[in-house]
N, C-alpha and C positions, 0 to 999 in steps of 0.2 A: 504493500500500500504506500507505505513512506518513496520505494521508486518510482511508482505513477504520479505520486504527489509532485515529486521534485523535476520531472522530465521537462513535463512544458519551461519551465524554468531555463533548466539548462540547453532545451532548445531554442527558449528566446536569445539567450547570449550567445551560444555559437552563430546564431544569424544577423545579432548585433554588431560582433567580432566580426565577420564577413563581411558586411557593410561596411563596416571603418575601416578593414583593409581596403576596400577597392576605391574607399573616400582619400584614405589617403594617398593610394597610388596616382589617381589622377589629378590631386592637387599637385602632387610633384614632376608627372608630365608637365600639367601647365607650368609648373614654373620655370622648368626647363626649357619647355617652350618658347617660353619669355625672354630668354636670356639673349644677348648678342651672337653665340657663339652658336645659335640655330635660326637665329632671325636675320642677320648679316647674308649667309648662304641664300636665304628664302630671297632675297632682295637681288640678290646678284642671280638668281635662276629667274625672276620677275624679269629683268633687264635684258637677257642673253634670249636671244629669236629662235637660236638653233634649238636650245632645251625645252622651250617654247611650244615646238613643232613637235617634237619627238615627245613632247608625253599627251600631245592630242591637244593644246590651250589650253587657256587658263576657262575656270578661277583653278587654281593650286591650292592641294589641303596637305597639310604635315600630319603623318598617320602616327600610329605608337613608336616610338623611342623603344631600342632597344640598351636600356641604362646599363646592363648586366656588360656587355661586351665596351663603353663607352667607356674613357680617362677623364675623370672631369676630380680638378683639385683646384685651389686657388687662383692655380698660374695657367693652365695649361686645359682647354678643352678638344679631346679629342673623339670625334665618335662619326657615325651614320647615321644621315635622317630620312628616313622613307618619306617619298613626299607622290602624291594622286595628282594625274592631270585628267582631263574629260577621256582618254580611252589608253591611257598605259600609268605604267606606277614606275619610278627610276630613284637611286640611296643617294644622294650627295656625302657622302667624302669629305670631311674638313674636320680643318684642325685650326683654333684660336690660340690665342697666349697672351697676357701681360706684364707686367713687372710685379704688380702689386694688387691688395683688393681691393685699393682707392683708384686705383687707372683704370683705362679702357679696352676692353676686347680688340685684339687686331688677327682677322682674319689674315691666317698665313696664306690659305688653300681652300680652294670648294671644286671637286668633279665630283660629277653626277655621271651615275653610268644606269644605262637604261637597257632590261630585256626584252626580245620579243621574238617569242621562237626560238629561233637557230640562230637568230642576229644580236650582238650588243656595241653600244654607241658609248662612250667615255667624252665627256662635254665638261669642256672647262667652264668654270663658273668665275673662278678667281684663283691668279691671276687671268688675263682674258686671253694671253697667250700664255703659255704653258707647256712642259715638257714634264718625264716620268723622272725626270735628274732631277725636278724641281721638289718632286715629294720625297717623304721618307721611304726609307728601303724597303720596309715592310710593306704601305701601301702602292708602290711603284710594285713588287712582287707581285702584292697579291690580283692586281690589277694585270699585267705582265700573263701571268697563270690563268684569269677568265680569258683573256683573250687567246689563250693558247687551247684553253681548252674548247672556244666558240670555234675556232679554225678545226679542231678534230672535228667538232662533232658536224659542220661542214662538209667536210671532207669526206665521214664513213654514210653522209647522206649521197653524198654523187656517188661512190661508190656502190652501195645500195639499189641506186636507182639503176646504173650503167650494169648492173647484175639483172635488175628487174628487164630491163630493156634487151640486152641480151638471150635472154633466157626463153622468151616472147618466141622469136623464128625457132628453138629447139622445139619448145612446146606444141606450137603449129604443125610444127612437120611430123610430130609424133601422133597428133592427134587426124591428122591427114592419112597418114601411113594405117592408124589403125580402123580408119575407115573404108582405104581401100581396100585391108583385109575382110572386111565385114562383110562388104559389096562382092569381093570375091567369092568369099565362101558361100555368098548368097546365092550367086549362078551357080553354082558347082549343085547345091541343091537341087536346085531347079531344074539342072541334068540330068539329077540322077531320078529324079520325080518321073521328070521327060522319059528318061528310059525305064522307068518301071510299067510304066504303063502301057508304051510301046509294047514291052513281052507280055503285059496279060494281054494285050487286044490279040498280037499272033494265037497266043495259047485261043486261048477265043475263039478264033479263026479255024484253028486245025482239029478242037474237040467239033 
């Protein structure tokens, strides 16, 4: 009795608790959100035509944050921000820094790389020209690595296809060939039908 008593209870706080998690989670998106070091990027992907085009226009939304994988200490913001355009979704790339946590965010870097399919696009945000020397090792790599990997998976698609295409005139001929078997064996039938009945009509004939 005393356990029925106390359930609803302790199921009202575990659903309380839940709530407050996820109240807190999103106060803390928002204020990351907020910050320079995801609004800077947002502004500089506002400006840039080419990233523009490639996530389908605007309006632009910043989706979740993934905090788990992201560097963010007083000096130094580094992470990925998933951002939606009207018909594709592309991660900007960027890393901020300061001196101190009276000064100001200064965008070192913003690329945005966008998928679709078999294709992806790496689009400087900031600065507006840009090279892979310009970033750090790590993200120059891992950047380096999609694209090598978009070129494989490229490649085992022609592949693929020039198999599929090829393959086409073997299957034809095979499926020709064993129709002309078909059709043969059909007359041969039809001979032998022919001659059966040819000897009953003699038999026939001579009873």
């Amino acid at each position: 009795m005393a356990t029925n008593r106390y359930l609803p209870l302790a199921l009202g706080v575990a659903v309380v608790g839940t709530v407050g998690v996820n109240i807190g989670h999103r106060v803390l998106q928002s204020t990351h959100k907020g910050r320079p070091y995801c609004t800077l990027p947002m502004e500089a992907l506002d400006s840039n035509h080419r990233g523009t085009q490639l996530l389908g226009g605007k309006p632009f939304k910043m989706k979740h944050i993934n905090l788990g994988e992201a560097i963010l200490n007083t000096k130094m913001a580094k992470l990925s921000i998933p951002v939606k355009g009207n018909t594709r979704v592309g991660f900007i790339h960027t890393m901020s820094t300061r001196s101190g946590v009276d000064d100001e965010w200064l965008m070192k870097y913003a690329v945005m790389t966008v998928k679709h399919g078999n294709h992806k696009w790496n689009v400087w945000l900031h600065p507006v020209v840009g090279g892979d020397e310009l970033l750090p090792e790590d993200v120059a790599l891992k950047l380096r690595e999609n694209q090598q990997t978009t070129e494989e998976n490229q490649q085992k698609a022609e592949v693929q296809q020039t198999k599929t295409i090829d393959k086409k005139p073997i299957e034809n001929q095979a499926k020709t060939e064993l129709s002309d078997k078909k059709l043969k064996s059909h007359h041969q039938n039809e001979q032998v039908e022919s001659s059966l009945i040819d000897l009953k009509q003699k038999l026939v004939e001579k009873s």
